[in-house]
C-alpha positions in Angstrom: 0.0 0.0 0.0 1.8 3.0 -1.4 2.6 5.6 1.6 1.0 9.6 2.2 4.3 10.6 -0.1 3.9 7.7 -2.7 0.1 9.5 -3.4 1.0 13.2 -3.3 3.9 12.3 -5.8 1.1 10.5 -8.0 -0.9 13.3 -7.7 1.2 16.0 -8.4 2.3 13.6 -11.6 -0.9 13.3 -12.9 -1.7 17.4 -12.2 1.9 18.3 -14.2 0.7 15.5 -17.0 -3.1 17.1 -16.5 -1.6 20.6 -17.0 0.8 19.8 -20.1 -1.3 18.5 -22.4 -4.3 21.9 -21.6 -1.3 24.1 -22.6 -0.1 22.1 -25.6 -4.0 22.2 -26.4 -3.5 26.6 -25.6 -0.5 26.9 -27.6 -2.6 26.3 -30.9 -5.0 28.8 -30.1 -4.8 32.7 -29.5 -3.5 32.8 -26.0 -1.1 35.2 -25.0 2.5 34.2 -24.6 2.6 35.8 -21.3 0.3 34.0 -19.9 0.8 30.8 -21.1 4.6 31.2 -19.9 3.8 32.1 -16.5 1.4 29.1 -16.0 3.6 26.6 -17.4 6.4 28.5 -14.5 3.8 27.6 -12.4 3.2 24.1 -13.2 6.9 23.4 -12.6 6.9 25.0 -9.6 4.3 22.7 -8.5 5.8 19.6 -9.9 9.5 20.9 -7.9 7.9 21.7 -4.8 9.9 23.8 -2.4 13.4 22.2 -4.2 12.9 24.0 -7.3 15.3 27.0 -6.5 17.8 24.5 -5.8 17.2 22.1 -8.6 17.2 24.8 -11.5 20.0 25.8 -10.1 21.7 22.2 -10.9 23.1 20.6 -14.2 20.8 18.0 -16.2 22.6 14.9 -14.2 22.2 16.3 -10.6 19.1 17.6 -10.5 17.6 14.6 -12.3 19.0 12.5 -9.4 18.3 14.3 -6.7 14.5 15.0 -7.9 15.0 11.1 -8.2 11.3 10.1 -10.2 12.0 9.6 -13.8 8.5 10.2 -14.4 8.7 13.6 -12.7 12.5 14.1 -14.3 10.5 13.5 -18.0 7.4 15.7 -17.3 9.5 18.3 -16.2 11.7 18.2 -19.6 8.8 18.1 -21.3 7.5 21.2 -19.7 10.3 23.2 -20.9 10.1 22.3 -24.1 6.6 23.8 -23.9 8.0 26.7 -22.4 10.6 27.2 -25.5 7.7 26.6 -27.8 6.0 29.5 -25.7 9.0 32.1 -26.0 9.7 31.4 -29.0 6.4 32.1 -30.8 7.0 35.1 -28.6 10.2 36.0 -30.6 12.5 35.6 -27.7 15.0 33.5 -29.3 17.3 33.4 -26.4 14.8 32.1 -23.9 14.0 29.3 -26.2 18.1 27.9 -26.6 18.1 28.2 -22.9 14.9 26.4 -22.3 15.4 23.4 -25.1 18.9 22.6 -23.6 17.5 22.4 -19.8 14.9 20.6 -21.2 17.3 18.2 -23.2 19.7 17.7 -20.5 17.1 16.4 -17.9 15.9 14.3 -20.8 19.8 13.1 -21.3 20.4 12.2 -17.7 16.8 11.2 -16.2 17.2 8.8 -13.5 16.7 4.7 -14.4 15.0 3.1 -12.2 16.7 0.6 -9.9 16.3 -3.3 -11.4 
C-alpha cells in the first residue's frame, strides 16, 4: 500500500501531466505568450515543490537524481520544451536555446529506475 508521499507524488504527476497537455491544447490557439509562460512556471513549480530554486539551479545529471522520479525528471523536460515553444512564438529567441537545452539535459540524464 503506497505511503501519504507515494500518493501526493502521484498526484502532483498526474496534475503536471493534467496541465501539459491543456497548454499544448492553448499553444494552438490565440492565448497570450505571457500568460501561457507564467502558468507553465507555475506548473513546474508545482511539480518541484519547495526544491525547485535549488534544482534549477543544478546541471541536467544532478538535479535529475536528486528530484529522483524519472516520471517527474520527463514531465518536467517536457515542460520546458513547452515553455521554449512558448518564448519562441513570442520572438525571444534566447529564452528558447536556454529552455530546449534544460529541457534536453534532464531528458539526457533522467534517473533509471533501480532493477
Amino acid at each position: 500500500m503506497p505511503g501519504a508521499r507515494d500518493d501526493h507524488l502521484l498526484r502532483l504527476i498526474q496534475q503536471a501531466k493534467a496541465a501539459l497537455k491543456l497548454f499544448r491544447e492553448r499553444l494552438v490557439g490565440d492565448e497570450s505568450t505571457d500568460v501561457l509562460s507564467r502558468e507553465i512556471s507555475v506548473a513546474i513549480g508545482t511539480l518541484l515543490g519547495p526544491q525547485r530554486m535549488l534544482l534549477e539551479r543544478l546541471d541536467g545529471w544532478s538535479a535529475a537524481n536528486l528530484l529522483g522520479d524519472p516520471e517527474r525528471v520527463q514531465l518536467w523536460a517536457e515542460l520546458l520544451l513547452l515553455q521554449s515553444e512558448v518564448e519562441h512564438n513570442a520572438g525571444r529567441y534566447e529564452n528558447t536555446n536556454i529552455l530546449s537545452a534544460r529541457a534536453a539535459a534532464l531528458a539526457t540524464h533522467g534517473v533509471k529506475r533501480p532493477s
